[in-house]
N, C-alpha and C positions, 0 to 999 in steps of 0.2 A: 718736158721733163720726165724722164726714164725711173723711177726709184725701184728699188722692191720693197718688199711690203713692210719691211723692220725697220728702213728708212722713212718711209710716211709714217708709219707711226712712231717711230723717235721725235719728228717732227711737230706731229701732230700733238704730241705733250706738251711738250716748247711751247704752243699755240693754245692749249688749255690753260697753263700755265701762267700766260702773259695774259690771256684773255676771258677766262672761264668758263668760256662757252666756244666750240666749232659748230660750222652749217655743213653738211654735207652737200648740198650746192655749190658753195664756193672752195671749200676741198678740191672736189672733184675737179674746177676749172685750175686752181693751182697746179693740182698735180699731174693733169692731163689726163685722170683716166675717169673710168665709168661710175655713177653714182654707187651704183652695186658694187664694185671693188672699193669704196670707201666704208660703205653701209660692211662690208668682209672686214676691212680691217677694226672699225669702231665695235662687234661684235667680240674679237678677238682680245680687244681691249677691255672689254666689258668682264668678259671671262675674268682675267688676269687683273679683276679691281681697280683698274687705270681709269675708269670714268663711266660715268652712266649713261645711257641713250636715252634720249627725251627727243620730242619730237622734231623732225628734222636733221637734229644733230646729234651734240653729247655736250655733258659738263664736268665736270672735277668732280672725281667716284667720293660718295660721302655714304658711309655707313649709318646703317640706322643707328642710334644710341638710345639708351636707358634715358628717361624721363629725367629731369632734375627734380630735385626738392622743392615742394609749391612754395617755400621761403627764399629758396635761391632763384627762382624762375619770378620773381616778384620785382626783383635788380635789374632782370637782364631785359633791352629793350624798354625800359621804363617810358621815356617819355612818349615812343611811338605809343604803349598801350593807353596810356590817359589820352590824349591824341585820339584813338581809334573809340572808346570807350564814352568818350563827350560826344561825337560824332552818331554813335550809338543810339545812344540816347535821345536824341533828337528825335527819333524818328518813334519815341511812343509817344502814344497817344491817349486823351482821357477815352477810360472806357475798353481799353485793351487788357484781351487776356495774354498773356507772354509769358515764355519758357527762357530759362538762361540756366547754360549747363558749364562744368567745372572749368578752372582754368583762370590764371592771372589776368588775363584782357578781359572777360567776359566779369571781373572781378573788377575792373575798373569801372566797365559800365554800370555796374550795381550799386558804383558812388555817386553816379553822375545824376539816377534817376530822382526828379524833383519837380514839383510846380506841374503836378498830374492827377487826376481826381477819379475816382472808382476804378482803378485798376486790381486785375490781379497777377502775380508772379509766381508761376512753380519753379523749382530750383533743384537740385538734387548736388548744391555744390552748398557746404558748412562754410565755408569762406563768406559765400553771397549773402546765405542766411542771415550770420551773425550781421553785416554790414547793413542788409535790409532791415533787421531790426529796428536798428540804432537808428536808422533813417526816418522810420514809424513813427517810432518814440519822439524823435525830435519834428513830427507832421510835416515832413520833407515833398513827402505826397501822403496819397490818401488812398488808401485800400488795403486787400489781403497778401499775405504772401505765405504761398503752401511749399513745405520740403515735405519733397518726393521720399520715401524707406528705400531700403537697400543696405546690401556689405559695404562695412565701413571703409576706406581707405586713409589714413588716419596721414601719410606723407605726403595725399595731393588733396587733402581734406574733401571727398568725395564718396556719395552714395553710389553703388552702381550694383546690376546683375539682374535677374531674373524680377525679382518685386519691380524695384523701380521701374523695367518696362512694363513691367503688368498694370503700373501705376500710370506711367505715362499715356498708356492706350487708353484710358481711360475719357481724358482731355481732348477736346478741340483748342487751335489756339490762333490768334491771329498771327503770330509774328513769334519765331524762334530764335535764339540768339543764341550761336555757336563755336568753341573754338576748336582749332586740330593743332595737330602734330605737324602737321606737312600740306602742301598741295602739289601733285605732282600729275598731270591731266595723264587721265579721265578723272583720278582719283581724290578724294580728300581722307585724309587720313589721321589717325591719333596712335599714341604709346600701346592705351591701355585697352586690351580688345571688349572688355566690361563696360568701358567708361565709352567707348565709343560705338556698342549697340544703343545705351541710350542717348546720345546725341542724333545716331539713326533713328530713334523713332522721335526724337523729337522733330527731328528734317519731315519725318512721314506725315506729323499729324499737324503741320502749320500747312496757314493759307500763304506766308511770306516765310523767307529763310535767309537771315542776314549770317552773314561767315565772317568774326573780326579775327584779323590774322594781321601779324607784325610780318616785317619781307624776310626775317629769316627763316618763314617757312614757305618761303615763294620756289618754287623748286627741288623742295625737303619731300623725300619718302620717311614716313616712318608704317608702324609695323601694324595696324589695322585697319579696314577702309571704315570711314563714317557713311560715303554717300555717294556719286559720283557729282563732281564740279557742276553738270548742267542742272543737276535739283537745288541750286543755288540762286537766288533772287539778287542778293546784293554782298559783295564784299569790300569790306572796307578796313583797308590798308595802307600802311605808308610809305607807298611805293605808287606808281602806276603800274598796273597791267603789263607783263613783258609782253612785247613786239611779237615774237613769236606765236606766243599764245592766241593773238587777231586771228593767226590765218589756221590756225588747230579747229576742225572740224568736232573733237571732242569737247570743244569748250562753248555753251552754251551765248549765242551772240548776242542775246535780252539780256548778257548779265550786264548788271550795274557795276560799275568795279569804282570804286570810290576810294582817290589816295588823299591822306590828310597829312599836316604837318606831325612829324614827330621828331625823333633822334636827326632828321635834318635840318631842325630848326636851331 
């Protein structure tokens, strides 16, 4: 098959299109030519906003976007976040010091935590806070919970900047609990470039680093890195792992990738 290059990639739309995802391996056997003349045209594409390059291949170009309101971001995805958020949970332990940083999944798990004895919680998310309270109050478990200082962020109800890591370095922790923006290998990433230095130093200063992430941010860039994928212990998701991702040398092969029931149930 002959094409020139405005014809593969007309094509090659069509095939994003219907499928979301092209391999530049199998491209290349469709259309007979060299992997590097497809890797030419999906660059040309990239340019021209047609779609993203991700490893191996490409996907349907998705713009970064502004953050939703942490009250509209609490609808979308629901059931995967309680889903991911019970699953969370499970995994503390009495006697655990744990960090949980802003964000409606990481806001589920801070429902879920219960039937746990001398722990402590630092937090730098007003959401968790008030929720961990109520939980005290009602001796849901049993320990302290410290909110970290910092600028306020009053739409994603979050502390963040300068203090709060000042604060954070502070801590050793066993086990961090974090969510992003996006995961898009090497990188994981958030909105807000304040909100996600401290989710970096929270990744910095744990022995474990659990990443709860619903699948619409399974292949999502957004606009600052928290960390990269391999300083990740476990994520846990309601998707499994893409396929692709196995063979990405970028992506850390110890991780855990934990899919649970959610919006597919």
């Amino acid at each position: 098959m002959s094409l020139l290059s405005q014809e593969r990639q007309s094509m090659i739309m069509n095939a994003l299109n219907e499928k979301g995802k092209v391999l530049v391996a199998e491209l290349a056997i469709l259309f007979e030519v060299t992997p590097e003349t497809i890797r030419r045209d999906l660059h040309i594409m990239e340019e021209e906003r047609k779609l993203t390059r991700v490893h191996g291949g490409a996907i349907l170009y998705s713009k970064t976007q502004n953050e939703p309101h942490f009250e509209q971001k609490q609808n979308m995805m629901y059931k995967a976040k309680c889903a991911i958020g019970k699953k969370a949970a499970s995994f503390i332990e009495d006697g655990d010091v744990i960090v949980i940083d802003v964000g409606t999944t990481t806001l589920q798990l801070s429902k879920e935590i219960k039937d746990v004895t001398n722990i402590t919680i630092v937090t730098n998310s007003i959401a968790a806070a008030y929720v961990l309270n109520d939980s005290l109050e009602r001796k849901q478990f049993d320990g302290k919970v410290i909110v970290v200082g910092g600028n306020l962020n009053p739409e994603q109800k979050s502390l963040s900047g300068t203090v709060t890591c000042r604060m954070l370095e502070e801590f050793q922790f066993n086990k961090a609990f974090i969510s992003c923006g996006g995961i898009m290998p090497p990188d994981i990433n958030d909105y807000d470039m304040e909100e996600a230095n401290a989710s970096s130093m929270m990744v910095k200063q744990a022995n474990q680093v659990f990443l709860l992430a619903d699948s619409s941010k399974v292949n999502h860039r957004s606009f600052s890195r928290i960390c990269d994928l391999s300083d990740i212990d476990y994520v846990i998701c309601d998707k499994d792992i893409p396929e692709e991702w196995k063979l990405d040398q970028r992506v850390n092969h110890q991780l855990k990738w934990i899919a649970v029931g959610g919006d597919r149930t």
